[in-house]
C-alpha positions in Angstrom: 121.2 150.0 113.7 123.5 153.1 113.2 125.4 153.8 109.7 128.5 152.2 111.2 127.4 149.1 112.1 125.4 148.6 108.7 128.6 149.2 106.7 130.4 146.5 108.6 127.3 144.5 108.2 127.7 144.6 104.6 131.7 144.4 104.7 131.5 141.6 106.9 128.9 139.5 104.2 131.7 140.0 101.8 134.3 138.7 103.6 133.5 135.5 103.2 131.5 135.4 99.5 130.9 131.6 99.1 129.9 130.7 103.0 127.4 133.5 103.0 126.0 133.1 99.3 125.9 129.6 100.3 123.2 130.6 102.7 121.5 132.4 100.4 121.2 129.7 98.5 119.7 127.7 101.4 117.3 130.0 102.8 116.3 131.0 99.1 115.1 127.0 98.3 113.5 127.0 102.1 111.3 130.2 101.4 110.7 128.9 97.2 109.2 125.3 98.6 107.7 127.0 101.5 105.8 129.3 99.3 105.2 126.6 97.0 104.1 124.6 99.1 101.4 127.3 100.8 99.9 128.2 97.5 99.7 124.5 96.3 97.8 123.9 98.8 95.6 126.5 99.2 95.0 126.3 95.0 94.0 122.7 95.3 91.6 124.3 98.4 90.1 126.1 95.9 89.8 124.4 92.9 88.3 121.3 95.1 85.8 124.4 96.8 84.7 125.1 92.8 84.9 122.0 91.4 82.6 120.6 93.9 80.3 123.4 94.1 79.9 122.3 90.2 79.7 118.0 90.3 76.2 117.8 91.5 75.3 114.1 89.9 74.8 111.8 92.6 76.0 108.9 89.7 77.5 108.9 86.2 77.3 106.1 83.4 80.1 105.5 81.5 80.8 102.8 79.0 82.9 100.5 80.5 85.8 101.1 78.2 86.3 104.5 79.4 89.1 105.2 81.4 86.6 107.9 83.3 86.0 104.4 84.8 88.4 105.4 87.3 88.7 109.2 87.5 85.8 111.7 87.1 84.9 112.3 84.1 85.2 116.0 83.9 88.5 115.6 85.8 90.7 113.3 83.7 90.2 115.6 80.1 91.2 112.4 78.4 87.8 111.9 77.3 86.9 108.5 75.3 85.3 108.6 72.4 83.3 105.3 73.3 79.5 106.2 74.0 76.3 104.5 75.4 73.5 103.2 73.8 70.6 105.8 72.9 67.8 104.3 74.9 69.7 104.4 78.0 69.1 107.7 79.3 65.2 107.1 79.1 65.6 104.2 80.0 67.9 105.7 83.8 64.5 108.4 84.0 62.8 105.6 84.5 64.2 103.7 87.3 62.6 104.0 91.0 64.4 105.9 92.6 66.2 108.7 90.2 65.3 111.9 90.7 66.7 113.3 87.2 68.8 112.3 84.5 70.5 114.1 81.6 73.3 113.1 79.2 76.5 114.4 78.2 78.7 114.3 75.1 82.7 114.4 74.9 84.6 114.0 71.8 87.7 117.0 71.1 88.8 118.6 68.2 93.0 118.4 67.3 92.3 121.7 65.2 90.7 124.7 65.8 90.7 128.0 65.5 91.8 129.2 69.0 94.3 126.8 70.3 97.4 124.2 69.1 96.7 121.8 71.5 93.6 119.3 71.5 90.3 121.1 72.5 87.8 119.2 74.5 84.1 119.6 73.5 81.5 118.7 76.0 77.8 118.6 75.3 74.7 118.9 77.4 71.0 118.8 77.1 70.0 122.9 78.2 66.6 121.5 78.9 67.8 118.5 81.2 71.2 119.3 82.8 71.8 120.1 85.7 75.6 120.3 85.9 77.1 122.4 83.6 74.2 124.7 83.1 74.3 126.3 86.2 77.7 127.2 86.3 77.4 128.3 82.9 74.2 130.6 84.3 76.9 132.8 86.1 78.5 134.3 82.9 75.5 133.7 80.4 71.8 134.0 81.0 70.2 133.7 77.8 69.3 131.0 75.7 71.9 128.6 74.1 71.0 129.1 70.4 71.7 126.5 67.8 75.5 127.4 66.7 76.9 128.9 69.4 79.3 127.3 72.1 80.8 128.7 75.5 84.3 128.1 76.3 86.2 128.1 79.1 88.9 130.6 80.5 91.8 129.3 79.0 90.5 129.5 75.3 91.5 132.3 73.2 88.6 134.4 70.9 89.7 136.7 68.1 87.8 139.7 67.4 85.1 138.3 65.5 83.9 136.2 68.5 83.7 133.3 66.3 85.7 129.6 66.6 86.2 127.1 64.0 85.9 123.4 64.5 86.5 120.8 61.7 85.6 123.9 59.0 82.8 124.9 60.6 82.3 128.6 62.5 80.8 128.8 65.7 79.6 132.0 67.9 81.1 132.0 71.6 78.5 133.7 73.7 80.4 133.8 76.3 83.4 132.5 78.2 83.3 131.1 81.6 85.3 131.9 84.9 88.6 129.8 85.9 88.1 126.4 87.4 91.5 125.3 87.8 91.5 122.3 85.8 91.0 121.1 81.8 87.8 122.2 81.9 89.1 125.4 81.5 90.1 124.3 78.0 87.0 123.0 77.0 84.2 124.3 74.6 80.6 123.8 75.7 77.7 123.3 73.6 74.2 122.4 73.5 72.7 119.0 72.2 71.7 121.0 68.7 75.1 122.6 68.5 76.9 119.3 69.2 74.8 117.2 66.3 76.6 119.8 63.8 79.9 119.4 65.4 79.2 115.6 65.2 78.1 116.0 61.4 81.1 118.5 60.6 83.2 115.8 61.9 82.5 112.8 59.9 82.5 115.0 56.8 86.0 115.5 57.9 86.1 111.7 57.8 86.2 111.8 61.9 83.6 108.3 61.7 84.9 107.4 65.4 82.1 109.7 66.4 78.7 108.8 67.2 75.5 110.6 66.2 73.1 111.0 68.9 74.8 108.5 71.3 75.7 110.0 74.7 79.1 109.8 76.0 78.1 109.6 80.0 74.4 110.2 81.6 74.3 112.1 84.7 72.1 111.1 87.8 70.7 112.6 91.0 68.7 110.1 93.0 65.7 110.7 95.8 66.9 111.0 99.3 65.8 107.7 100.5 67.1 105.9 97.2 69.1 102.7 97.1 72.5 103.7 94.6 72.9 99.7 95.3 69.7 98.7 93.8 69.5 101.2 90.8 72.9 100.4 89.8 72.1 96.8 89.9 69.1 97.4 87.6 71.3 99.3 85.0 74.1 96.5 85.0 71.1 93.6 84.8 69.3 96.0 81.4 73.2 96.7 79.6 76.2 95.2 79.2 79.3 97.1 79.2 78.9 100.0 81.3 80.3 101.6 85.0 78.5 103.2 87.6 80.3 105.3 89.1 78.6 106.6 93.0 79.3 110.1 94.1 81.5 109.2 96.7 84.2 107.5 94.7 83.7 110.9 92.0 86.6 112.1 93.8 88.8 109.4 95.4 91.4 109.0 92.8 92.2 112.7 92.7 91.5 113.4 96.5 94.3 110.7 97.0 96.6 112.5 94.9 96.2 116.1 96.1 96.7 115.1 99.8 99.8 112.8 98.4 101.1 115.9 96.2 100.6 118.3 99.3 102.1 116.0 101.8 105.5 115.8 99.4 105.8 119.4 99.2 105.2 120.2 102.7 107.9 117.7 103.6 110.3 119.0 101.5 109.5 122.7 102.3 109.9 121.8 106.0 113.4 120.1 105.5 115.5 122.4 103.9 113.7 124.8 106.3 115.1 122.9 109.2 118.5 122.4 106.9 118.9 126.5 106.3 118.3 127.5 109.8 120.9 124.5 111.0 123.5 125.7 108.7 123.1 129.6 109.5 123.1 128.5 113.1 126.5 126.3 112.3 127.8 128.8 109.9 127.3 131.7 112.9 128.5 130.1 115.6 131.8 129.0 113.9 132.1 132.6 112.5 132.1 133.7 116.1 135.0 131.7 117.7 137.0 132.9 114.0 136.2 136.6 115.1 136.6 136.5 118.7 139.5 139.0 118.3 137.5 141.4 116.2 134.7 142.0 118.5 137.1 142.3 121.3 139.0 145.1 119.7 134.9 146.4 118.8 134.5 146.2 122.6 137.4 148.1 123.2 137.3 151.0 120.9 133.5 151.6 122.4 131.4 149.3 120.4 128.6 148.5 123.5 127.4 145.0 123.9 124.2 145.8 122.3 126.0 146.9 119.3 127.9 143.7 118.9 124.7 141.6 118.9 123.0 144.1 116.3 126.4 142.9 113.8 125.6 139.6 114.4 122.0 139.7 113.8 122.4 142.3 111.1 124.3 139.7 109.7 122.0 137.1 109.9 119.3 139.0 108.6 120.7 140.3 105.7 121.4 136.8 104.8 118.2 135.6 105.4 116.6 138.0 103.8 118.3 138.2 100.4 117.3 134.5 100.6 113.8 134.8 101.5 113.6 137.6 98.9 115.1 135.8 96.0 113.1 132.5 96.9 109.5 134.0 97.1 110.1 135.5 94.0 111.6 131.9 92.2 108.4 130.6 94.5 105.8 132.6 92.5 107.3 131.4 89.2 107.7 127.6 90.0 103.8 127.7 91.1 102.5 129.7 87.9 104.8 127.8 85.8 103.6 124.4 87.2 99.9 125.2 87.0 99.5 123.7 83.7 101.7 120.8 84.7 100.1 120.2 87.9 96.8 120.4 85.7 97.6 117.8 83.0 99.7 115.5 84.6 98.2 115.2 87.9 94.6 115.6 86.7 93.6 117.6 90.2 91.7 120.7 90.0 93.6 123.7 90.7 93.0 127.2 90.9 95.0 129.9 92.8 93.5 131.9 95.3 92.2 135.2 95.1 94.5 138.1 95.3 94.2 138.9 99.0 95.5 135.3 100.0 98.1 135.0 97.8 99.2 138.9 99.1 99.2 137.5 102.4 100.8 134.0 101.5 103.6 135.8 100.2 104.0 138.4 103.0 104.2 135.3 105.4 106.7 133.7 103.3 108.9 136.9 103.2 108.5 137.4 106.9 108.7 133.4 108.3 112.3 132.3 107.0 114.0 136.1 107.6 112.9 135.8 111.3 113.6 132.1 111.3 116.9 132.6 110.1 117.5 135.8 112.6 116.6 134.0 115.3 118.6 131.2 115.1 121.7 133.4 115.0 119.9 135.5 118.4 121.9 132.6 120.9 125.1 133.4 119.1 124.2 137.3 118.8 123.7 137.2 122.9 127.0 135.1 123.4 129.4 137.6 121.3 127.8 140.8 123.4 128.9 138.9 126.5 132.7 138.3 125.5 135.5 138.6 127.7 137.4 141.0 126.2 141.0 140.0 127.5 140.5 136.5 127.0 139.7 137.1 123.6 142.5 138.7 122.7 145.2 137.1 124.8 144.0 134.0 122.6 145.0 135.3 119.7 148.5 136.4 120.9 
């Protein structure tokens, strides 16, 4: 396009303020959603990739009270303070059929040191687990001394590299990489570490906790091992408790994530489909209003190629302030709504790395602005072709 035609371009958007910033507006919630809806997806991709990568117990056993009954365990955040009884962790080793077992501790802290907000503590046996240690191995090698604790990315360490629970410090050897869900607000600790947690809290007057009674144990079974049978041996020993099978680890949150996605991709396709109607409507009514002005165009020397470039300069620079101003308002509905989509919908989620989300937001700029162009292109190819003394005989 020459200098000419982009000045009447831009003369032309502000003839008419309110239709044009109207499709702004459109286009601007097509690309937001759009984007949305490509990053929600592929962080949910990701945090499901590491989340997974993580949950290697074939079967957990909760008490029955639990509401981890129904959602994983280190999913839901909302962890019970209800535990099992002692000998039932020896008692798992010992079934036919289980490969390894290990126990785990929740209780969480509405104090501490680092945060405002209720910290989650999670306990694990170094010598037995099989979860949470290797994951752990990828930021911290050494051993887990008594008094120290791990935390997870979203908890803040001052200087000292110390954290206080129910008046007691605690070292933080290390901090672990993002997950994309509460477990990145959780402390870690071993068994020794969690007995003075469990002892700092009842000196606090905290009784609801239980001494040396697991919250959950942990279970990988042989290959050829019946889950049926070795659940059925654990309901048949103790009352009150749910095992939960790997397969149904995931269900409740799988369900939600695909339900989530399919929401957002719906809505991101529909006001796609609504801006490109309205710029095609909003064009092609323009047009018949401005028949007389491309005629006289034609007839001062404006070529037909030059006509369509106004058209479709048009076009684009609506589309494209829209596309602009909704990635932008894109990037801060998905950051903003981490936390939320975190909490409230208890699925893992963790953006992508930087590469995708570079390219996410490249196709997002690109997608609506040639979208929008090219529903304007029919229109664009109609004006070039006008009849020049029909057009302005009908405005005589």
């Amino acid at each position: 396009m020459n200098h000419i035609v982009l000045k009447i371009v831009y003369a032309n958007f502000w003839r008419h303020p309110f239709r044009n910033i109207g499709l702004v507006f459109l286009t601007a919630i097509a690309s937001a959603t759009l984007l949305s809806g490509a990053l929600f997806s592929e962080s949910l991709d990701a945090g499901f990739e590491q989340l997974s990568s993580r949950m290697g117990a074939d079967l957990i056993v909760v008490p029955f009270e639990s509401d981890a009954k129904d959602q994983p365990i280190l999913l839901q955040g909302e962890l019970s303070h209800r535990t099992l009884p002692r000998e039932i962790l020896e008692f798992t080793r010992n079934i036919p059929g289980i490969k390894i077992a290990s126990s785990q501790y929740y209780f969480s802290s509405l104090g501490s040191s680092c945060c405002d907000k209720k910290v989650i503590i999670i306990g694990f046996d170094s010598k037995t687990d099989f979860t949470i240690k290797p994951w752990i191995r990828r930021n911290y090698k050494k051993d887990f001394p008594i008094g120290s604790v791990i935390v997870g990315s979203d908890i803040q360490v001052d200087e000292t590299g110390k954290i206080k629970f129910f008046d007691k410090e605690f070292v933080v050897v290390a901090s672990l990489e993002r997950m994309g869900n509460k477990l990145d607000q959780a402390v870690f600790a071993d068994a020794g570490t969690i007995e003075i947690l469990q002892k700092a809290a009842k000196e606090k007057g905290l009784n609801f906790i239980s001494e040396g009674k697991p919250s959950a144990i942990l279970a990988n079974i042989e290959k050829d091992a019946d889950f049926e049978k070795i659940s059925q041996t654990l309901y048949e020993k103790f009352d009150n408790i749910h095992v939960i099978p790997r397969k149904n680890l995931f269900d409740s949150v799988i369900a939600t994530a695909r339900l989530s996605k399919i929401v957002i991709w719906i809505i991101a396709i529909f006001f796609l489909i609504v801006s490109i109607a309205a710029v095609s409507v909003s064009f092609s009514l323009s047009a018949n209003e401005r028949k007389r002005e491309f005629a006289t165009l034609r007839v001062i020397g404006f070529t037909q190629k030059k006509l369509e470039q106004i058209v479709l300069g048009e076009s684009l620079l609506v589309s494209g302030i829209g596309t602009i101003i909704g990635t932008l308002f894109g990037i801060f509905i998905t950051l903003s709504f981490r936390i939320f989509v975190i909490d409230r919908l208890s699925v893992p989620f963790l953006l992508p790395n930087a590469v995708v989300v570079l390219l996410t937001i490249v196709a997002t700029l690109f997608v609506p602005s040639i979208i929008g162009t090219g529903a304007a292109y029919r229109i664009a190819k109609k004006i070039g072709k006008i009849d020049v003394y029909s057009a302005l005989k009908e405005e005589t």
